[in-house]
C-alpha positions in Angstrom: 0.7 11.9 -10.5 1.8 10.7 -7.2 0.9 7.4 -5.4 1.7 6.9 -2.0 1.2 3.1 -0.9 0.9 1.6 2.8 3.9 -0.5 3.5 3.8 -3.1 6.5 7.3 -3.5 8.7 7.5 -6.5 10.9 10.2 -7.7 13.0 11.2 -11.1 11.2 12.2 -13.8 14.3 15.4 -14.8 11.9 16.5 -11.3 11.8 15.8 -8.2 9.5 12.0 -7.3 8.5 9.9 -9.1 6.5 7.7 -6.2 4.3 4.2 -6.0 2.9 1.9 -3.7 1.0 -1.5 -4.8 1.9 -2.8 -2.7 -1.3 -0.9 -4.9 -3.7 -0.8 -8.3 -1.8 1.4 -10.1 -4.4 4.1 -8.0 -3.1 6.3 -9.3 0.0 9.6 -9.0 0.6 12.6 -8.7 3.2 15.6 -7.2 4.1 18.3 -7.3 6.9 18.1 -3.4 8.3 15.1 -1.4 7.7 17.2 0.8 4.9 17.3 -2.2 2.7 14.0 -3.3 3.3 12.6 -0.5 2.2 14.5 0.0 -0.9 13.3 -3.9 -1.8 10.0 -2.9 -1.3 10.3 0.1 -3.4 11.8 -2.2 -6.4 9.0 -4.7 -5.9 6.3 -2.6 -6.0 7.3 -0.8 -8.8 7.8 -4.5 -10.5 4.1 -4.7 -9.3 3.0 -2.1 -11.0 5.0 -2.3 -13.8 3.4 -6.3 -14.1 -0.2 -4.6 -13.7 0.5 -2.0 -16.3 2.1 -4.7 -19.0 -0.9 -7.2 -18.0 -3.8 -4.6 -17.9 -4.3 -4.9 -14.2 -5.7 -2.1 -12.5 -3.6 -0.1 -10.0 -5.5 -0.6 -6.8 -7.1 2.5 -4.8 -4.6 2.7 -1.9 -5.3 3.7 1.4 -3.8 5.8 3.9 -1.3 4.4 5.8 -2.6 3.4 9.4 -2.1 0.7 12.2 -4.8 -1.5 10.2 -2.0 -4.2 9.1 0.7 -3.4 12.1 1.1 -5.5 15.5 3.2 -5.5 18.3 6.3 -6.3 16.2 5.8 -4.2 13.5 4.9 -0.8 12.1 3.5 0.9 8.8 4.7 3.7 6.9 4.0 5.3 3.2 5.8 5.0 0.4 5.4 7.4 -2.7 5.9 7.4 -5.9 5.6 9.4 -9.3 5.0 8.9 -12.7 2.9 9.3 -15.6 0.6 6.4 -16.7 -0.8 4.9 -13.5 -4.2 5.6 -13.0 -6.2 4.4 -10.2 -8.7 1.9 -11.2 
């Protein structure tokens, strides 16, 4: 089963991005480049979804990536994972 989540990129005025996933909102994160931002999204939504799973959360529907969540200083992208044992709810 595959899962593809939205992810939000903003410029971050300090420097680096600041990341969101406006399916899971409990995850936000940053990093300095967008290479590392990405990969600390990727570990903090799996955390996510690994808290869901362990707590009996549902895994949100997700929805396609678009320029819902983006502005001027940012963009959106997918992110996809696999793996047995996450079901949409």
């Amino acid at each position: 089963m595959q899962v593809q989540f939205a992810v939000v990129f903003r410029d971050d005025p300090e420097g680096g991005y600041v990341v969101s996933v406006p399916d899971l909102p409990e995850v936000v994160t940053e990093g300095d480049t967008i290479e590392e931002a990405r990969r600390n999204a990727e570990e903090a939504i799996l955390c996510a979804l690994e808290a869901r799973i362990d707590l009996g959360m549902p895994i949100p529907r997700t929805q396609p990536a678009t320029s819902r969540d983006a502005t001027k200083a940012g963009f959106v992208t997918q992110i996809t994972f696999s793996g047995s044992g996450w079901a949409s709810a």
